[in-house]
N, C-alpha and C positions, 0 to 999 in steps of 0.2 A: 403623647397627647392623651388627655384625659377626655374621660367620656361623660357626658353631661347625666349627673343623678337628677334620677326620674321619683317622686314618689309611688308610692306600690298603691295600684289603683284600689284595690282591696282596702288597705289602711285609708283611703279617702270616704270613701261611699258611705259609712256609717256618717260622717260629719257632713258630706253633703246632702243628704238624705233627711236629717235634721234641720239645716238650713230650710231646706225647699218646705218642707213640712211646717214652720215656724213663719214663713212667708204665705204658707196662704190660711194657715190658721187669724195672721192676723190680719191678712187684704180681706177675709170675708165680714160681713154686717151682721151685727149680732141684734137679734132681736129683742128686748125690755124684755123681762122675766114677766110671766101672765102676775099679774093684778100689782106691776108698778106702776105709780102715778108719773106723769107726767106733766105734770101741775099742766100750766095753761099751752104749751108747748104743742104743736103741730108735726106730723108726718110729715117728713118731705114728701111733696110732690116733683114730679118729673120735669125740669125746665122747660121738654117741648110741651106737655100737656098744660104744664102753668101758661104758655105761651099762647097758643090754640083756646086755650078757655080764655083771657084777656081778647085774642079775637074776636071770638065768638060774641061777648061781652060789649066789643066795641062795632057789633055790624057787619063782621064777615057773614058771608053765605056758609049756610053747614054744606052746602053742595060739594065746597073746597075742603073740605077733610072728609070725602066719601072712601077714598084712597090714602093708606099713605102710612108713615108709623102713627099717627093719632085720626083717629076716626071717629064722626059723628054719624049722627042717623039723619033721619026728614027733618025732627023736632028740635035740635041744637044738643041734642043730648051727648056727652061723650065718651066713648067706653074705655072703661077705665080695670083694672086688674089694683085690687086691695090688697095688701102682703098685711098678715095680721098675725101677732103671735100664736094665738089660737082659734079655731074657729067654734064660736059657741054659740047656741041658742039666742044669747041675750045681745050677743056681740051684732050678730044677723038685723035684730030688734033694732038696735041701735046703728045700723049702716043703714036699714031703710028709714030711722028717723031723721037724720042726715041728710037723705036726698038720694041714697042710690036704690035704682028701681032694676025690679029683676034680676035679683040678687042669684047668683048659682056660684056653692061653694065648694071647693076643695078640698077638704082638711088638710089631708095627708101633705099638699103643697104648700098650705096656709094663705090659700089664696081665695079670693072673692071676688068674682068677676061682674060686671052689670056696667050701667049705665046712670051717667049723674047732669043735671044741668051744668053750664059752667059756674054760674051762681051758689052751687052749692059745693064748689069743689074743696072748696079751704072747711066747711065745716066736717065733709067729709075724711078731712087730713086730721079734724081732731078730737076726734071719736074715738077715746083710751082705749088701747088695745090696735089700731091700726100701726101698723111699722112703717109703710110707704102706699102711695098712689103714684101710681105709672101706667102706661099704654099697654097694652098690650104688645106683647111678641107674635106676631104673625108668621107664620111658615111663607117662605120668600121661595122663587123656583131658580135656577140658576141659569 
């Protein structure tokens, strides 16, 4: 009886190693190169926060997102985490013209954290230089 050939795990690993590496080079979201246009194109926004903001929009209580993954305050405001390619002086300028207030920036993450009416959340999605609007990540306890 013969014995079933195995390949030599050694001669494997270089090739799967390149797989894995090629799979999440390309599952990750690449951000616009700073000062591409975007012609009239928008940021996605997060379906729950696009959701939440058409609430809000249509007469929900902000009381209902005091909790939760999308959060409002007293005012209807909703806080929101901007992913931006870079964070620059002018870019900051231009997310408070926008509508988002109380802007605290990141760099190093590329991120822009504050609070936007829901009314202003689309124009906040297209503010050149924004990559996505979404909720915040909140630390959950187990």
């Amino acid at each position: 009886m013969n014995a079933p050939v195995r390949a030599a795990p050694v001669a494997c690993a270089p090739l799967i190693a390149c797989l894995l590496l090629a799979g999440c080079t390309m599952a990750a979201p690449r951000p616009p190169a700073a000062g591409s246009a975007r012609a009239d194109a928008a940021a996605p926004i997060a379906p729950a926060l696009a959701a939440a903001a058409q609430a809000l929009l249509h007469g929900a209580a902000a009381a209902a997102y005091a909790r939760g993954a999308v959060r409002a305050d007293a005012h209807g405001r909703l806080q929101v985490y901007v992913r931006v390619a870079a964070v620059t002086p002018a870019l900051l300028q231009a997310l408070r013209a926008a509508g988002l207030e109380r802007p605290e920036a990141v760099a190093a993450m590329g991120v822009v954290q504050g609070w936007v009416a829901p009314a202003r959340l689309a124009a906040l999605a297209r503010v050149p230089g924004v990559v996505a609007v979404e909720p915040p990540r909140y630390a959950r306890t187990r």
